[in-house]
Backbone and ligand atoms as CSV (ligand in chain L), in Angstrom:
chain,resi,resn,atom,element,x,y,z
A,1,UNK,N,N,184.698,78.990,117.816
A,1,UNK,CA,C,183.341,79.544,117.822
A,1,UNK,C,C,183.005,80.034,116.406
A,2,UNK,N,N,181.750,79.601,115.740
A,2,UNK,CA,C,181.442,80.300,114.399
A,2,UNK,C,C,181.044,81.501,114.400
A,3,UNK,N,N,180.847,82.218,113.385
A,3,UNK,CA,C,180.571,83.321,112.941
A,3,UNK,C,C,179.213,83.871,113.597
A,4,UNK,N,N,178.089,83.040,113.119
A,4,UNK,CA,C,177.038,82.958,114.180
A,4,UNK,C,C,177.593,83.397,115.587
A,5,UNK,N,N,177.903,82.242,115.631
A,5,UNK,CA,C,178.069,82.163,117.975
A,5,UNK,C,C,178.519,83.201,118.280
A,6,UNK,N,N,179.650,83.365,117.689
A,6,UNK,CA,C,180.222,85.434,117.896
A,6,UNK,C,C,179.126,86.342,117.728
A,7,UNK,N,N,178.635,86.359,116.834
A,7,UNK,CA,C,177.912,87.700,116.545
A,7,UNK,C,C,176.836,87.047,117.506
A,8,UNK,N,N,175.770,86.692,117.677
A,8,UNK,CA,C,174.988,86.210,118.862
A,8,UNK,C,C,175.655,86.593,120.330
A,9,UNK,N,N,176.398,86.110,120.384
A,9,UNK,CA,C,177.095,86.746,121.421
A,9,UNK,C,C,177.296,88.224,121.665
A,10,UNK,N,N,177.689,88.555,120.520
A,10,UNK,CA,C,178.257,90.030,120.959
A,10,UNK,C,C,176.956,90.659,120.627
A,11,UNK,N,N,175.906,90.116,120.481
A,11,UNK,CA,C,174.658,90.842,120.126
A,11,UNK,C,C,174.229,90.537,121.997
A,12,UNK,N,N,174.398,89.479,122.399
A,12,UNK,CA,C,173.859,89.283,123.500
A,12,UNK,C,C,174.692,89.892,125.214
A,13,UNK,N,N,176.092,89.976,124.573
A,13,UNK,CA,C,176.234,90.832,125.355
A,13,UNK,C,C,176.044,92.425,125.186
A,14,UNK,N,N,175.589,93.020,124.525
A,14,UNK,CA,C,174.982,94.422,124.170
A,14,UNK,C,C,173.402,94.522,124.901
A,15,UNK,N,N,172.740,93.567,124.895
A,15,UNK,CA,C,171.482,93.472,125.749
A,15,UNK,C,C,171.701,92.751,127.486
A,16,UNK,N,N,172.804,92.414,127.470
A,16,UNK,CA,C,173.205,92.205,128.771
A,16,UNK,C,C,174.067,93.556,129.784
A,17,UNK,N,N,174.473,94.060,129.086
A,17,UNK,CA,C,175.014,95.561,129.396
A,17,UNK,C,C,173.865,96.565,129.768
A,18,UNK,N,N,172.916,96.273,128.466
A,18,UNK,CA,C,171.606,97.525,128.804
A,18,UNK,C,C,170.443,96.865,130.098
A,19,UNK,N,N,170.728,95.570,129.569
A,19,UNK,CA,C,170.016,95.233,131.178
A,19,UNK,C,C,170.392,95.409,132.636
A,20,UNK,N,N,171.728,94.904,133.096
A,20,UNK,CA,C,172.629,95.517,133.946
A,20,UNK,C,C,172.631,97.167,133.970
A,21,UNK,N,N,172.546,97.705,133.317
A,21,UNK,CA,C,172.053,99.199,133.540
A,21,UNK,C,C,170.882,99.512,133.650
A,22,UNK,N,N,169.995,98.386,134.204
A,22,UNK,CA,C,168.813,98.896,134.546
A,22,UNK,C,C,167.704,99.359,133.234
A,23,UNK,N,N,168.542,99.281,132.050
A,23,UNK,CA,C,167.567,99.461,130.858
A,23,UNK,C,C,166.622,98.193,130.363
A,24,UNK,N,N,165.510,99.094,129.685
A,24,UNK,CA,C,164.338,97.825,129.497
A,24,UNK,C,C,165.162,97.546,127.782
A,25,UNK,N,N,164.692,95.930,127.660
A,25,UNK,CA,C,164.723,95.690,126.336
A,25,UNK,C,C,163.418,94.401,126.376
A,26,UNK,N,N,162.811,95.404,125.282
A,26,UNK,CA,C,161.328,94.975,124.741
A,26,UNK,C,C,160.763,93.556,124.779
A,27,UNK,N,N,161.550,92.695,124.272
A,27,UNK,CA,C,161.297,91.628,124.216
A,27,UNK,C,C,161.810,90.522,125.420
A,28,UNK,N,N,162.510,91.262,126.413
A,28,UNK,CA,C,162.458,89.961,127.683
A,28,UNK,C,C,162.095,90.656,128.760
A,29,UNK,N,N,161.010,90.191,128.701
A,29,UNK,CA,C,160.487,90.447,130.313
A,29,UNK,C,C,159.599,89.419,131.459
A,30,UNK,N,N,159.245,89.633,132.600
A,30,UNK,CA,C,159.176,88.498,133.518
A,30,UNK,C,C,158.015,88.062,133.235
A,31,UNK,N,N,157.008,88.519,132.514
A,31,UNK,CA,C,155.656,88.087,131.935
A,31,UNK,C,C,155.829,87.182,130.545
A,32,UNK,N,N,156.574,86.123,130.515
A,32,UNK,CA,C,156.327,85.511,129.311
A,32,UNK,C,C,155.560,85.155,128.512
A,33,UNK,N,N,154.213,85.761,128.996
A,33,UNK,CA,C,153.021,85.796,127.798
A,33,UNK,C,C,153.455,86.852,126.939
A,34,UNK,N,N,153.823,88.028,127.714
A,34,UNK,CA,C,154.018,89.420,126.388
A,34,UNK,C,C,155.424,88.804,125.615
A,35,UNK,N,N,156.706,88.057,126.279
A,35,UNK,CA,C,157.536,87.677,125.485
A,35,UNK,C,C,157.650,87.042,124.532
A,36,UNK,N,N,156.057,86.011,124.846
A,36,UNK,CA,C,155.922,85.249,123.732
A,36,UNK,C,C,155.642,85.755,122.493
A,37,UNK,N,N,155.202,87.285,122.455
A,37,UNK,CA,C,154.685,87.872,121.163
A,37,UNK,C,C,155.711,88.170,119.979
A,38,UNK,N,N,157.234,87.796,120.508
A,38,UNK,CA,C,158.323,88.194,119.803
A,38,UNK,C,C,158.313,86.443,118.915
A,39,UNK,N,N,158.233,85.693,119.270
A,39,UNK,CA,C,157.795,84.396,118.843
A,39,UNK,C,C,156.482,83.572,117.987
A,40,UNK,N,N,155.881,84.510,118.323
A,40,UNK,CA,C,154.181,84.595,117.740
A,40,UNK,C,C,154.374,83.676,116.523
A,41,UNK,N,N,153.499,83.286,116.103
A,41,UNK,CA,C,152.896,82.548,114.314
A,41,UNK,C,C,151.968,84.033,113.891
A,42,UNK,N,N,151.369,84.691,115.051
A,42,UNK,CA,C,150.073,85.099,114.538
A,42,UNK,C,C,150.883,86.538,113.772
A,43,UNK,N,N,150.881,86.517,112.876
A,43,UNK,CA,C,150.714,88.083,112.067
A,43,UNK,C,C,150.496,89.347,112.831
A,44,UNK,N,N,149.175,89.534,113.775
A,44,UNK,CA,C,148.921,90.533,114.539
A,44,UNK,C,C,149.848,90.827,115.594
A,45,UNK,N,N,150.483,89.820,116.244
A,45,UNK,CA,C,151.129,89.942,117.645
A,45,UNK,C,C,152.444,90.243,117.169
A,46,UNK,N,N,153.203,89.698,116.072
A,46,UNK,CA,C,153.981,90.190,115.542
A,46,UNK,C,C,154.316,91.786,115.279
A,47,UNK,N,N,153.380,92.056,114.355
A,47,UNK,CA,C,152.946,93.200,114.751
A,47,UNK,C,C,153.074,94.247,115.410
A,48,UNK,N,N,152.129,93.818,116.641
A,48,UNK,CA,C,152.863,94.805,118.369
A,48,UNK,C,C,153.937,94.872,118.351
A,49,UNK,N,N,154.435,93.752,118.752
A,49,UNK,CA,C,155.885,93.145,119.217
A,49,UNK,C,C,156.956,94.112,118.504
A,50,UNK,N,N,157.345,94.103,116.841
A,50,UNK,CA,C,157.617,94.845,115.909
A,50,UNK,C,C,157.643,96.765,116.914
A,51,UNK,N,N,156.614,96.555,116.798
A,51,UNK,CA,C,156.482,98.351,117.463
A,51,UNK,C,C,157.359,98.781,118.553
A,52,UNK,N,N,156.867,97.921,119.433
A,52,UNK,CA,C,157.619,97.654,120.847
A,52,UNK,C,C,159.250,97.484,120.383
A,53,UNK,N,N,159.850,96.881,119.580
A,53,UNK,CA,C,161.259,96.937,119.574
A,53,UNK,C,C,161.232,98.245,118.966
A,54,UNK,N,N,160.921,99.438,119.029
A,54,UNK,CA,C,161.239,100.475,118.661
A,54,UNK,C,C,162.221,101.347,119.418
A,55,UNK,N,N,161.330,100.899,120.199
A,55,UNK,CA,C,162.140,101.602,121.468
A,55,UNK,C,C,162.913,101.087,122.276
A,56,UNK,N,N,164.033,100.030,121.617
A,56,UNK,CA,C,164.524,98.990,122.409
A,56,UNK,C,C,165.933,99.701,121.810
A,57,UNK,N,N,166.825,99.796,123.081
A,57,UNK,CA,C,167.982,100.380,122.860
A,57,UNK,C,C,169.131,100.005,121.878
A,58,UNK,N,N,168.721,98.504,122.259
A,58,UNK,CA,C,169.480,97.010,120.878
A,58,UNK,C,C,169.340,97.244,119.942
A,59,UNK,N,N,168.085,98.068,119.386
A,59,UNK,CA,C,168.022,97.869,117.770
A,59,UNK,C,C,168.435,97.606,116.866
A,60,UNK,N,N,169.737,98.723,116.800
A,60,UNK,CA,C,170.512,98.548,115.674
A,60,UNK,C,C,171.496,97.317,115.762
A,61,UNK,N,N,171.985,96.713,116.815
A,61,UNK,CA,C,172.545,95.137,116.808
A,61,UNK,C,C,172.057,94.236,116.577
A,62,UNK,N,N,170.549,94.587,116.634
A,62,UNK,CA,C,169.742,93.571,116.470
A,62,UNK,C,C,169.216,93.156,115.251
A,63,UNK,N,N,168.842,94.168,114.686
A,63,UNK,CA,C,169.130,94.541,112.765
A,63,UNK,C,C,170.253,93.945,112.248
A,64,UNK,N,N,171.460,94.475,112.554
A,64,UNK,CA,C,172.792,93.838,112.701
A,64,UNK,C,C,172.619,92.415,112.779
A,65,UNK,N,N,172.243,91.878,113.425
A,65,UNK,CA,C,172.225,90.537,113.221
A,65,UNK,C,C,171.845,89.544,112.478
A,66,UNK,N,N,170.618,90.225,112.429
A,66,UNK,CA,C,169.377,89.381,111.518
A,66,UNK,C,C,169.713,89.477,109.968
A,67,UNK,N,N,170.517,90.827,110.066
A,67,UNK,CA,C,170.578,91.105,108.630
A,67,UNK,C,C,171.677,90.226,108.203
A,68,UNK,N,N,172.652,89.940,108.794
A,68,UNK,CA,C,173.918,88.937,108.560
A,68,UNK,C,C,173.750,87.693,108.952
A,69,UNK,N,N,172.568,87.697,109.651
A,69,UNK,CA,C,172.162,85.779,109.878
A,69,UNK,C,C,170.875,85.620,109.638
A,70,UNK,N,N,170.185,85.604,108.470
A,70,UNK,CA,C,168.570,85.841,108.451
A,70,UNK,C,C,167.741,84.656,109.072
A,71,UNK,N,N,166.818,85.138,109.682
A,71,UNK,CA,C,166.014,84.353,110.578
A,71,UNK,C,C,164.411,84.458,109.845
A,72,UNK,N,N,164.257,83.158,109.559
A,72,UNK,CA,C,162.758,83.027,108.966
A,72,UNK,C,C,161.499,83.466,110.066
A,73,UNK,N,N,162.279,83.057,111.636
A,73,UNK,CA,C,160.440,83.123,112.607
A,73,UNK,C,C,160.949,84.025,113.460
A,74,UNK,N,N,159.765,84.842,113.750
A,74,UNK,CA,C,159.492,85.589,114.758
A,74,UNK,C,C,159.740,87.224,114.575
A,75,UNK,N,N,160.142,87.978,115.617
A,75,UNK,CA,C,160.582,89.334,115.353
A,75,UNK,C,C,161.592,89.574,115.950
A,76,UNK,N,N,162.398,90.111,114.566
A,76,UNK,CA,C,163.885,90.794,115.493
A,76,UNK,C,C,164.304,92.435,114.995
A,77,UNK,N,N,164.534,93.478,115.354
A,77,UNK,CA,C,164.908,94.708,115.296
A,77,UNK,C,C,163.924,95.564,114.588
A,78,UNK,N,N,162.367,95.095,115.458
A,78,UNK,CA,C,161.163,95.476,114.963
A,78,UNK,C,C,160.993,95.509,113.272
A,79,UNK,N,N,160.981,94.370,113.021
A,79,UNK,CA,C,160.654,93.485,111.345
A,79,UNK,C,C,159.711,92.436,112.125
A,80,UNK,N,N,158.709,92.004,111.163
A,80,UNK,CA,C,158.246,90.647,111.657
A,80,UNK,C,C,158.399,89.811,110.422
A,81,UNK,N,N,158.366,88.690,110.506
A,81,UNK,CA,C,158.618,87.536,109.604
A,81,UNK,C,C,157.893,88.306,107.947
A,82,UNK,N,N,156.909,88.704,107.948
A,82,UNK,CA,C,156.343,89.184,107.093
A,82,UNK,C,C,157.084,90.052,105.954
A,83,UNK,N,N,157.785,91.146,107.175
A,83,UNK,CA,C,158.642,92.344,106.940
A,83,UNK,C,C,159.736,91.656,106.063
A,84,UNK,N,N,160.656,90.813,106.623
A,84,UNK,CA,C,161.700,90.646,106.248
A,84,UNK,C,C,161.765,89.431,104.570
A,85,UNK,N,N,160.426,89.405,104.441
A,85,UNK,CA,C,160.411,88.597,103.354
A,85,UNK,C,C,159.806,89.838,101.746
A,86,UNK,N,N,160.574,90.960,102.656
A,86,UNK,CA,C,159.670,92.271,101.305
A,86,UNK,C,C,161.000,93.230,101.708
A,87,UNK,N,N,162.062,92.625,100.502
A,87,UNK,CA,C,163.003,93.849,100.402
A,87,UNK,C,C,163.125,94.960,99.953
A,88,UNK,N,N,161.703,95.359,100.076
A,88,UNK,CA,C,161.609,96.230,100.030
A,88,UNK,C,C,160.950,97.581,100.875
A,89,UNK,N,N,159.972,96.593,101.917
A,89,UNK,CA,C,159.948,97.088,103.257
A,89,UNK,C,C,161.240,96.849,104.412
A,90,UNK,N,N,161.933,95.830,104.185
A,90,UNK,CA,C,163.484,95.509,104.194
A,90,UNK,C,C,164.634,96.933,104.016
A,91,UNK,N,N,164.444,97.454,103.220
A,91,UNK,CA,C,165.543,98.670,102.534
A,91,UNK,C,C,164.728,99.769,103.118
A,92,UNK,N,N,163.430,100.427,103.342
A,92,UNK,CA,C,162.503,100.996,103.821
A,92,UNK,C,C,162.784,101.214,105.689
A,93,UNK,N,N,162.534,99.923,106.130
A,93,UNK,CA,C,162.823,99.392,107.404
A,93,UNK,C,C,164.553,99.874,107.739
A,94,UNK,N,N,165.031,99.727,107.447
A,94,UNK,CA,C,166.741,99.591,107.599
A,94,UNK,C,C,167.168,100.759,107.172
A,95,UNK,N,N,166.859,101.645,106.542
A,95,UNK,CA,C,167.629,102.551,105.859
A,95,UNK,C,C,168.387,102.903,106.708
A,96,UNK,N,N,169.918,103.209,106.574
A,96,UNK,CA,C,170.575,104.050,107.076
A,96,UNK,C,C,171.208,103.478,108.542
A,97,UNK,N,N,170.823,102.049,108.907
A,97,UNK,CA,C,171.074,101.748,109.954
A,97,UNK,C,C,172.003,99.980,109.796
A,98,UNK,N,N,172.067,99.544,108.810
A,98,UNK,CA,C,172.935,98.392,108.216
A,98,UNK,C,C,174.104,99.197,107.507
L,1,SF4,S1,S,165.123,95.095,118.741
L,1,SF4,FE1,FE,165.784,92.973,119.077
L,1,SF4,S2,S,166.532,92.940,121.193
L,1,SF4,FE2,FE,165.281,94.760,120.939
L,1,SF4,S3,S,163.216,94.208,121.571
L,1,SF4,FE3,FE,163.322,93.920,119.356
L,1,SF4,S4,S,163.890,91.769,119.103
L,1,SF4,FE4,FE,164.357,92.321,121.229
């Protein structure tokens, strides 16, 4: 298994734990219109979406991840594509939590 597939994994079992406990995480839910906003093109929905992982218990794995496997689309550990291309809202965003 690569480096990726592990960490994906162990990122995915950390949101499989908080789900099994009955905890919400922001970005999957049974309305796949709002899920789609984690996927968005549009700037604005990004946006939301971004906010909404605030309060997502994953965060910091999820940061964790992105930050060691960077992902050009969508939103992950409330960054949107935008975010993560300004290291300096990047270092801003993250402080203290990479
Ligand atoms: S922090 Fe990551 S796992 Fe949590 S809602 Fe945002 S994208 Fe989803």
């Amino acid at each position: 298994m690569s480096d990726l597939e592990q960490d994906h994994r162990a990122l995915t079992n950390v949101i499989e734990e908080l789900l099994d406990d009955g905890l919400r995480i922001p970005c999957i839910r049974s309305d796949t219109r709002q899920s789609a906003a984690w996927l968005s093109d549009n700037p604005k929905r990004q946006e939301i979406a971004a906010t909404q992982c605030m309060g997502c218990l994953a965060i910091r794995e999820c940061r964790r991840y992105v930050a060691k496997h960077p992902k050009e689309a969508g939103v992950w550990g409330g960054t949107t594509e935008k975010d993560r291309r300004n290291p300096d809202v990047l270092r801003q965003l993250w402080g203290g939590v990479l």
